[in-house]
LOGU-228759 format. One record per residue (C-alpha): residue in one letter; y, x, z. Coordinates in steps of 0.25 Angstrom, whole numbers. Layout:
<roses>
<rose res="a" v="Y" u="X" w="Z"/>
...
</roses>
This chain:
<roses>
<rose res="x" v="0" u="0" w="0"/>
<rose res="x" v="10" u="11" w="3"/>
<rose res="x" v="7" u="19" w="-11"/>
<rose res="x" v="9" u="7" w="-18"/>
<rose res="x" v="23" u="6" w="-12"/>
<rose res="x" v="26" u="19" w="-16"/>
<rose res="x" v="22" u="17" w="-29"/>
<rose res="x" v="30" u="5" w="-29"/>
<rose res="x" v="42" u="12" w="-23"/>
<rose res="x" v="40" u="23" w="-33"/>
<rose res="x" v="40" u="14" w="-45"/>
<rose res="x" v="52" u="7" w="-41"/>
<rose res="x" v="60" u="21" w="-38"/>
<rose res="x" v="55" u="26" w="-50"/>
<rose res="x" v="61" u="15" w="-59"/>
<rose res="x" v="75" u="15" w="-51"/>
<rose res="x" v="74" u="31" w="-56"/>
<rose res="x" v="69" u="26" w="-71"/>
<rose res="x" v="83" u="16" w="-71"/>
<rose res="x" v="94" u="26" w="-64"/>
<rose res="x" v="88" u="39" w="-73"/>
<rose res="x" v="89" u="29" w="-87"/>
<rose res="x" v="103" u="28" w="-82"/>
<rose res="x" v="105" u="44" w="-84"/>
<rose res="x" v="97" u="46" w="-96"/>
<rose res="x" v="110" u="50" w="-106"/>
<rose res="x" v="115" u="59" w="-96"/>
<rose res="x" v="105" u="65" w="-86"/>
<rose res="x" v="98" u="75" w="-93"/>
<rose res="x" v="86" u="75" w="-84"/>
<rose res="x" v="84" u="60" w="-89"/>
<rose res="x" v="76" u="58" w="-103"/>
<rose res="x" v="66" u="48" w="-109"/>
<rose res="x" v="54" u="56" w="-104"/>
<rose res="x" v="60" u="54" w="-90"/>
<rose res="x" v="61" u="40" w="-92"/>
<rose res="x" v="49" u="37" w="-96"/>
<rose res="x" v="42" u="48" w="-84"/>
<rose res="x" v="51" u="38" w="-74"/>
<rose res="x" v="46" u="25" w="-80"/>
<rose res="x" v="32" u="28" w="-79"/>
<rose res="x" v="32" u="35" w="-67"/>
<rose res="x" v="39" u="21" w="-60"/>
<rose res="x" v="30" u="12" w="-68"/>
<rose res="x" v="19" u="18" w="-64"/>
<rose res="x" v="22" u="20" w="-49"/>
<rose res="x" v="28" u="4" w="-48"/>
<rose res="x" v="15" u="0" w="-55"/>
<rose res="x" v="6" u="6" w="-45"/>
<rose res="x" v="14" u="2" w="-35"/>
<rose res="x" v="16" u="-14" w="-40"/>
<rose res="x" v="1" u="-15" w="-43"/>
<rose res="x" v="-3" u="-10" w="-29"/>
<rose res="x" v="5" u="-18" w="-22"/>
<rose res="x" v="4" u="-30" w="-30"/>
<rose res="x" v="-11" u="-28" w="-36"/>
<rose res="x" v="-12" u="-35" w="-48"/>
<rose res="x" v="-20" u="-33" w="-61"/>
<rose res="x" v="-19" u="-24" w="-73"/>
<rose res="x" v="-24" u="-26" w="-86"/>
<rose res="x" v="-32" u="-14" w="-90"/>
<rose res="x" v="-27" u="-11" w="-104"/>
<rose res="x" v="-13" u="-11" w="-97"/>
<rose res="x" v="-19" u="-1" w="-89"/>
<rose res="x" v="-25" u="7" w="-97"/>
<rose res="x" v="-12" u="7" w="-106"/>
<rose res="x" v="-7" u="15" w="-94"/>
<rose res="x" v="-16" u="24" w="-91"/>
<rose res="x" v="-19" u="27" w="-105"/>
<rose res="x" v="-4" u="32" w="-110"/>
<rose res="x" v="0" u="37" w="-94"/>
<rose res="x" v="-1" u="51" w="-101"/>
<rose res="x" v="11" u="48" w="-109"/>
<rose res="x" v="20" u="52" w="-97"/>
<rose res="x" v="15" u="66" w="-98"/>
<rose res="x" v="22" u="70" w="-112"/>
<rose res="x" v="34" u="62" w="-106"/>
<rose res="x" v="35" u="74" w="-93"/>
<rose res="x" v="37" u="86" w="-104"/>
<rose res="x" v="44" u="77" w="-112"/>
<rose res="x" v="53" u="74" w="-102"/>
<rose res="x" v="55" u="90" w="-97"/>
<rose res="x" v="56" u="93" w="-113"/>
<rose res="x" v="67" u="83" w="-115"/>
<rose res="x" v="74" u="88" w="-101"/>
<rose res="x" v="74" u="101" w="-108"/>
<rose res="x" v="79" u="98" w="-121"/>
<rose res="x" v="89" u="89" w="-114"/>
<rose res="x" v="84" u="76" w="-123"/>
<rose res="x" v="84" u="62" w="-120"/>
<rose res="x" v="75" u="55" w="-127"/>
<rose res="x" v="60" u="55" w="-135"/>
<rose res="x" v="60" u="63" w="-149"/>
<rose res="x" v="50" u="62" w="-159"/>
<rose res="x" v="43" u="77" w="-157"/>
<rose res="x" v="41" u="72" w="-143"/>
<rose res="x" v="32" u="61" w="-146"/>
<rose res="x" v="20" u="70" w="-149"/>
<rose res="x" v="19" u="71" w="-137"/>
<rose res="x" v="13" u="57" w="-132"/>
<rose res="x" v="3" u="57" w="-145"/>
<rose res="x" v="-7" u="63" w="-136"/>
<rose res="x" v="-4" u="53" w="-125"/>
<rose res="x" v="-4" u="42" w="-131"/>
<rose res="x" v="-17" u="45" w="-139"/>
<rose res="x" v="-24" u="50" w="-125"/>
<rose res="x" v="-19" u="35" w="-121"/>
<rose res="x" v="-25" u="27" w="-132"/>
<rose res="x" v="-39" u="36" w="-131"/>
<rose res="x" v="-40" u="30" w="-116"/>
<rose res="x" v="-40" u="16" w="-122"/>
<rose res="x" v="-51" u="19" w="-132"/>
<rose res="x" v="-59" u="28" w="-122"/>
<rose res="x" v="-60" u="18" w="-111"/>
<rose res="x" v="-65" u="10" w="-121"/>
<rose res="x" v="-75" u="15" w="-130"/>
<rose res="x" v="-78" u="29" w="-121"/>
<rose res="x" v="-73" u="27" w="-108"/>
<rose res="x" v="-84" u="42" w="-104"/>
<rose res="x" v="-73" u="48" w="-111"/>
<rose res="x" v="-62" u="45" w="-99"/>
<rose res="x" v="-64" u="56" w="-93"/>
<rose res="x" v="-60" u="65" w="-101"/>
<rose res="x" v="-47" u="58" w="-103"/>
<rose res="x" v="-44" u="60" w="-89"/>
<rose res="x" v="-43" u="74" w="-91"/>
<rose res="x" v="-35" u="72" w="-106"/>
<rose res="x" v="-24" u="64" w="-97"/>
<rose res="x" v="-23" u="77" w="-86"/>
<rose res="x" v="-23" u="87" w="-98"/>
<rose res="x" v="-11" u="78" w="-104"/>
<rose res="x" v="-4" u="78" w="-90"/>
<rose res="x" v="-6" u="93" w="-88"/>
<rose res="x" v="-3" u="99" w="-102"/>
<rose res="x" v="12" u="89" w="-101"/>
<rose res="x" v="15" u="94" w="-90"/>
<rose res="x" v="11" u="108" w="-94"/>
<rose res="x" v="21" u="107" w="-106"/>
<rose res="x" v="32" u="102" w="-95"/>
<rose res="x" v="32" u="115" w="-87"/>
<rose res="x" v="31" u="124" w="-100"/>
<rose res="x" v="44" u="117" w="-104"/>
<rose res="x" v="49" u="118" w="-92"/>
<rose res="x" v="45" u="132" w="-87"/>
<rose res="x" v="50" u="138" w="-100"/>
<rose res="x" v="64" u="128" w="-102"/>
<rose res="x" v="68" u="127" w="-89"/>
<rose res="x" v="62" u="133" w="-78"/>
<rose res="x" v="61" u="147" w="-82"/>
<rose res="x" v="71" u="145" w="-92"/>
<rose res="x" v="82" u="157" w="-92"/>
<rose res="x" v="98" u="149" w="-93"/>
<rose res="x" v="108" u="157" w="-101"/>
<rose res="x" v="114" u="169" w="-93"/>
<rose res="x" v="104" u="166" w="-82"/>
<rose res="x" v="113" u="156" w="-77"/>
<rose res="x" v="106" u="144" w="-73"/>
<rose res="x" v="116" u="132" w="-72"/>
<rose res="x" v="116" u="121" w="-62"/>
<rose res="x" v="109" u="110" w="-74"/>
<rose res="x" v="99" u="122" w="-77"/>
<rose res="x" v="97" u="121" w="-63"/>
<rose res="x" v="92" u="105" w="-63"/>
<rose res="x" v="86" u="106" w="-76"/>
<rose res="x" v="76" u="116" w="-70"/>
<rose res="x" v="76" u="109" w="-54"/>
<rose res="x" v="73" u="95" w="-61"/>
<rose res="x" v="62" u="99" w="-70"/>
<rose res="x" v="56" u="106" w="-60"/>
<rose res="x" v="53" u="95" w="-51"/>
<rose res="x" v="53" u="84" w="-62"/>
<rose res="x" v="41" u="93" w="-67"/>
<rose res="x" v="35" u="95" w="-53"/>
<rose res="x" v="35" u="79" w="-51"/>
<rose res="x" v="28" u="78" w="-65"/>
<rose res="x" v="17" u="89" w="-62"/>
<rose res="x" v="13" u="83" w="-48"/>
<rose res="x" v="12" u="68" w="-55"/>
<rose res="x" v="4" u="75" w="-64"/>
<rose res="x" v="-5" u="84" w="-56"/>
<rose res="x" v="-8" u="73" w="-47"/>
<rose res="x" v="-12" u="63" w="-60"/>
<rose res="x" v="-20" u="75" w="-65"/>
<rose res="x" v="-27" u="74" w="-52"/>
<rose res="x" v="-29" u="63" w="-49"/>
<rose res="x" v="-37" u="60" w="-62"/>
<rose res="x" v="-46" u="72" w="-59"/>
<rose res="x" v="-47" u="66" w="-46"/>
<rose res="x" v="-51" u="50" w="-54"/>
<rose res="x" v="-61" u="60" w="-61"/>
<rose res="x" v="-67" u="64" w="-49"/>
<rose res="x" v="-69" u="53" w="-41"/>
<rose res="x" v="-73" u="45" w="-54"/>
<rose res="x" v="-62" u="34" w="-51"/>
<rose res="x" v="-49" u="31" w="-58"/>
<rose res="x" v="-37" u="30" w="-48"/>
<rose res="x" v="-27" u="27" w="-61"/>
<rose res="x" v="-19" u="40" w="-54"/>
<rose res="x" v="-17" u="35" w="-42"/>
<rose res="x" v="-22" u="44" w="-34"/>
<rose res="x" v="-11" u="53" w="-27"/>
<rose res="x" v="0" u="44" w="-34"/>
<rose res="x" v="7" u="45" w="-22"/>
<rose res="x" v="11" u="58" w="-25"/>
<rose res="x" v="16" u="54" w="-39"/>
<rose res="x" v="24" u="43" w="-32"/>
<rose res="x" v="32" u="54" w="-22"/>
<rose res="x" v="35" u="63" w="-34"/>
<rose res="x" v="37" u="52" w="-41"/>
<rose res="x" v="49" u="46" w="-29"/>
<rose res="x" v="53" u="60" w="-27"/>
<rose res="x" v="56" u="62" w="-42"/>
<rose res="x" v="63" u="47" w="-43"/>
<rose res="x" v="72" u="51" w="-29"/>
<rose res="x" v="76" u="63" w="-37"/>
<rose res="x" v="81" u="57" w="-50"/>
<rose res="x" v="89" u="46" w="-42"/>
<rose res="x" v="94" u="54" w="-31"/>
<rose res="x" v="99" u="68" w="-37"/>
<rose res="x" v="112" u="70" w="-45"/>
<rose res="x" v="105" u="83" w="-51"/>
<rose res="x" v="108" u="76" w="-67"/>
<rose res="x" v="106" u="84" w="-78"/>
<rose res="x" v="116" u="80" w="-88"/>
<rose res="x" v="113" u="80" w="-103"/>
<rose res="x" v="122" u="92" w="-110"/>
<rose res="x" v="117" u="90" w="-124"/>
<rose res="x" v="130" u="83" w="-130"/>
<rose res="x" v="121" u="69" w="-136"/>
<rose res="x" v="130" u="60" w="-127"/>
<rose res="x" v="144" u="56" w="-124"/>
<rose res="x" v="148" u="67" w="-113"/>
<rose res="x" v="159" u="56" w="-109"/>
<rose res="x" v="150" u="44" w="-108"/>
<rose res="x" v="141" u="54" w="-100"/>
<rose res="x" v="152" u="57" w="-92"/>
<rose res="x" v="156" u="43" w="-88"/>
<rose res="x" v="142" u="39" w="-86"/>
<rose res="x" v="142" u="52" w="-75"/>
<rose res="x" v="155" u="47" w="-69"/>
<rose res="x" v="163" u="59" w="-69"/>
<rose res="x" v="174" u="59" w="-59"/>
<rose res="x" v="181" u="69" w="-66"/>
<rose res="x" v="178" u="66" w="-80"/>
<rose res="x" v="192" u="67" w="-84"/>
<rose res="x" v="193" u="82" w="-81"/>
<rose res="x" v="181" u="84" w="-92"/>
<rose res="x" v="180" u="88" w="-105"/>
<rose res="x" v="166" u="83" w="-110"/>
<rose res="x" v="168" u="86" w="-124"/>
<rose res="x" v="161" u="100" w="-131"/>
<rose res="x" v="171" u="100" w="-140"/>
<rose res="x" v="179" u="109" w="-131"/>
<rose res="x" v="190" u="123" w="-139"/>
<rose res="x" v="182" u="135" w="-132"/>
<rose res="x" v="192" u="147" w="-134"/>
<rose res="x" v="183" u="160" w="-132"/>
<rose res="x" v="171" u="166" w="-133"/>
<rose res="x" v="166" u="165" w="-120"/>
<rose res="x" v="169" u="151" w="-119"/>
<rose res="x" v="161" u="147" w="-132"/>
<rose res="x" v="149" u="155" w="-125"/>
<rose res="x" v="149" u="146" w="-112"/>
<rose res="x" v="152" u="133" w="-121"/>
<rose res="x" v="138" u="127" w="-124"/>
<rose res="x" v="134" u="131" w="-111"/>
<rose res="x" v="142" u="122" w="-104"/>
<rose res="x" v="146" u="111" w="-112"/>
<rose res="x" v="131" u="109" w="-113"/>
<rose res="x" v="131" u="108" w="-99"/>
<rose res="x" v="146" u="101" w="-99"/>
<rose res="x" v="141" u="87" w="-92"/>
<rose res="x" v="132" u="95" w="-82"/>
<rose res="x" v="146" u="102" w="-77"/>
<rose res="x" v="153" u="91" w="-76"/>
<rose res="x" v="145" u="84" w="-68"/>
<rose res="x" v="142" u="96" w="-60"/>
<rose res="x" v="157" u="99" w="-56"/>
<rose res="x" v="159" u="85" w="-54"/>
<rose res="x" v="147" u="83" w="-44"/>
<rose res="x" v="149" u="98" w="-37"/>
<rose res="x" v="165" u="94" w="-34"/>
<rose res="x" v="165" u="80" w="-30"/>
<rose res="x" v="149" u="81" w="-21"/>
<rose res="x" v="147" u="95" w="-17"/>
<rose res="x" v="164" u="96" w="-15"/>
<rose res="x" v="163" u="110" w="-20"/>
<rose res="x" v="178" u="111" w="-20"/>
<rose res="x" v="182" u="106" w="-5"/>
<rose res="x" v="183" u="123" w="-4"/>
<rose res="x" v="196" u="127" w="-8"/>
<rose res="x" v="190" u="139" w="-13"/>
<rose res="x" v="180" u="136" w="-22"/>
<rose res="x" v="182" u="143" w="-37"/>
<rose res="x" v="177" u="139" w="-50"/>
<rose res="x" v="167" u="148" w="-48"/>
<rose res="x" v="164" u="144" w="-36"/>
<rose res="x" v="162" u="130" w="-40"/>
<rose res="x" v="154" u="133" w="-52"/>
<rose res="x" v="143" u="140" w="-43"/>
<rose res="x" v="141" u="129" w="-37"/>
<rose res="x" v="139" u="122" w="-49"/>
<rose res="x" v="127" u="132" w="-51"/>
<rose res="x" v="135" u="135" w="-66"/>
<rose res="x" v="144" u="148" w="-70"/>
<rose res="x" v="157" u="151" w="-69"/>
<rose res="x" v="159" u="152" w="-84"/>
<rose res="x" v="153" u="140" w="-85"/>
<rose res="x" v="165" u="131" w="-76"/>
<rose res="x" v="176" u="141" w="-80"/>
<rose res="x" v="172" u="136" w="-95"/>
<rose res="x" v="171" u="120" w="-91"/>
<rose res="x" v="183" u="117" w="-85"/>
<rose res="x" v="191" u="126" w="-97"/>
<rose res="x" v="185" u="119" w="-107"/>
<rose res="x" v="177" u="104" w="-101"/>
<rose res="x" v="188" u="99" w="-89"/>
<rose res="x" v="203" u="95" w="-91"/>
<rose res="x" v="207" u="102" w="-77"/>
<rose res="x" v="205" u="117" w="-72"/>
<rose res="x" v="193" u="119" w="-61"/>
<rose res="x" v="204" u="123" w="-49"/>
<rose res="x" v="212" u="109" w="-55"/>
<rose res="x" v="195" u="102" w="-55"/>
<rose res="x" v="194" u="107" w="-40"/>
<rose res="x" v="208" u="100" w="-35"/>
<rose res="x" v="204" u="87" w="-42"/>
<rose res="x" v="191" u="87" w="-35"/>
<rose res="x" v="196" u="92" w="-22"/>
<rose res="x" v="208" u="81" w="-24"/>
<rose res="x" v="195" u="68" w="-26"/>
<rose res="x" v="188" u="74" w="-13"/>
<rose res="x" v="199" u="74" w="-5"/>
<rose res="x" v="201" u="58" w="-9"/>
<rose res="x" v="188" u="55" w="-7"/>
<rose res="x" v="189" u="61" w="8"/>
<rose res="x" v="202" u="53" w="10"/>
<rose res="x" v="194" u="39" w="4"/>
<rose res="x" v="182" u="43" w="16"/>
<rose res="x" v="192" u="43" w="28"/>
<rose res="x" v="194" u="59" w="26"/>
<rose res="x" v="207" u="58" w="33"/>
<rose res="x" v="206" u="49" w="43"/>
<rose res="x" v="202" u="59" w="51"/>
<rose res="x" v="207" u="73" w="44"/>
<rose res="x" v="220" u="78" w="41"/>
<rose res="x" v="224" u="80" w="27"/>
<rose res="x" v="224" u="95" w="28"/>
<rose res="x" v="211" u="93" w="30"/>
<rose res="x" v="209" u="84" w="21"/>
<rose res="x" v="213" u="94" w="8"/>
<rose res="x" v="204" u="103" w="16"/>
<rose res="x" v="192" u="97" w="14"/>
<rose res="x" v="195" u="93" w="-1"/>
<rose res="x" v="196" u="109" w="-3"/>
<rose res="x" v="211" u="111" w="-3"/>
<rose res="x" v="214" u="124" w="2"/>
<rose res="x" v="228" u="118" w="8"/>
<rose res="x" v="233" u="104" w="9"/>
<rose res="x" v="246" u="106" w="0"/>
<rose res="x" v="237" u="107" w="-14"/>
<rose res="x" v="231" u="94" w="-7"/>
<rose res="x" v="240" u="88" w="-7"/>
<rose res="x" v="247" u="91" w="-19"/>
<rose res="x" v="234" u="87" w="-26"/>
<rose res="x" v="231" u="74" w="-20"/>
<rose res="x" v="244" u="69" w="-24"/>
<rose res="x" v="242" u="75" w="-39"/>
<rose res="x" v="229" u="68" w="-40"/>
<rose res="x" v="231" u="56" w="-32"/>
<rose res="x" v="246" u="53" w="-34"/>
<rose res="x" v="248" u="50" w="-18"/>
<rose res="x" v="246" u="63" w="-6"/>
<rose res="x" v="233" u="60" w="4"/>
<rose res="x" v="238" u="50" w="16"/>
<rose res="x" v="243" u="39" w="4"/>
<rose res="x" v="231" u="41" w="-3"/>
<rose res="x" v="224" u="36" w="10"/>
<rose res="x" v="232" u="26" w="12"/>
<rose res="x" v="230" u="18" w="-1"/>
<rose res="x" v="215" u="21" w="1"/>
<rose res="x" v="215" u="12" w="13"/>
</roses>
């Protein structure tokens, strides 16, 4: 009874995941049709075995087998899915589609040996393994020799580098536990001459399977599409930017030297990745409430190089970095003052926290951005 309200659980959660990642598909790069389709099985699955426990009912056999027969279809989907990560596509091409001939043959094969040689089902217990196995097999050689062990340019390895690597490397964890546990469990069916239709040990697919699902909903670790096949400023306004005026989006940006041409692909190809980076690091980690933090300060803390920034906010943002770091300084201190901030601080204190090194600039500031000084601002906040 509890298992089954796990599953059930799961299912649910699972297809909350399925509905909030569809929402990101344009934009999060993590998010493709292969993880699309991963989620929706792995949900139906998990809400079926829990809805049927709980709720016993009848199943016609043919729709059964229709299930069991073409389950293997999930397997090209997982290296699929990390060759499409990759590549940074979204959606099925056609050289992909060899890829499931096999599957779906293996499927109809079932429906005629259960038929006509049903001796010969052993056999295909160890045809679905070798399916399972040789996948995810192909997943880590793509991953091992694309991503994991992959040498970045100048041995720099950037901040969306970084998630790329951290992402696949649990997504691909959660992938090989499923499937080692699938793999013995039907050994296991063989053993014991039963068939448990992979039940066994699903309890263990079902914690991974939440694990990953809290994961997905709960990080803001996005990966942001930087391949250029979609409106930047509809991507943009999809992300909510609270300094989107400040950015220039567009590529089509006059670079006026050398060394600028060099770091130009490199970082417009990352462009919304930045964006969103400085935004979340300035406005959630308050990296500027000290006075004295640099540009190259702030830019190892978004885990990029100097260069890199220096070359953003010349040629991608309407304002200078040091004019960036007094807007943002300028929004914390307001959003201080609207949580009570000085009803029990001083105002010196105030300009303080927001990373002013004296109250003057402060003040100066907050009526340039504001048009009224500090006390009249929280006056008409009452």
């Amino acid at each position: 009874m509890f298992l089954s309200v796990v599953y059930f659980v799961t299912g649910l959660l699972g297809f909350l995941t399925f509905t909030v990642v569809t929402t990101q598909y344009k934009w999060n790069r993590k998010v493709n049709f292969y993880l699309l389709v991963l989620l929706f099985a792995c949900s139906l699955r998990f809400l079926f075995n829990g809805v049927h426990s709980l709720i016993p009912f009848s199943i016609d056999e043919k729709i059964g087998m229709v299930f069991r027969s073409f389950g293997c279809i999930v397997f090209p989907c997982i290296y699929l899915y990390f060759k499409n990560l990759i590549a940074d596509k979204k959606s099925i091409s056609i050289n992909q589609l060899p890829h499931f001939i096999f599957p779906v043959l293996f499927g109809f094969s079932i429906f005629l040996v259960r038929e006509y040689a049903p001796f010969l089902l052993f056999y295909f217990y160890f045809l679905f393994a070798g399916i399972a196995l040789f996948y995810l097999f192909l997943s880590y050689v793509e991953l091992r020799n694309k991503v994991w062990f992959k040498q970045s340019e100048a041995n720099v390895i950037g901040r969306e580098e970084l998630l790329i690597r951290n992402w696949s490397v649990f997504f691909f964890a959660v992938c090989a536990l499923t499937i080692f546990r699938l793999v013995i469990t039907l050994f296991f069916d063989l053993w014991v001459a039963a068939y448990s239709d992979g039940r066994t040990c699903l309890w263990i697919t079902a914690t991974a399977s939440c694990v990953l699902f809290f994961k997905l909903l709960l990080t803001d670790e996005t990966l942001f599409n930087f391949n250029g096949r979609y409106d930047k400023r509809k991507i943009a306004g999809d992300l909510e930017l609270v300094f989107g005026d400040f950015w220039i989006l567009s590529n089509q940006v006059l670079v006026d030297n050398i060394q600028d041409l060099k770091l130009k692909y490199i970082v417009e190809k990352k462009l919304l990745f930045y964006v969103c980076e400085i935004e979340r690091m300035a406005l959630k980690q308050f990296c500027f409430r000290n006075p004295s933090v640099s540009l190259g300060d702030f830019a190892f803390s978004l885990g990029i190089p100097k260069s890199h920034l220096i070359y953003f906010f010349k040629y991608h943002a309407n304002v200078s970095f040091v004019e960036f770091k007094r807007m943002v300084q300028i929004y914390d201190s307001i959003d201080l003052i609207d949580e009570g901030y000085l009803q029990s601080k001083t105002l010196q204190s105030l300009s303080k926290k927001a990373g002013f090194s004296s109250y003057d600039p402060f003040l100066e500031s907050f009526k340039e951005v504001t048009g009224v000084v500090p006390q009249e601002y929280e006056k008409m906040m009452k």
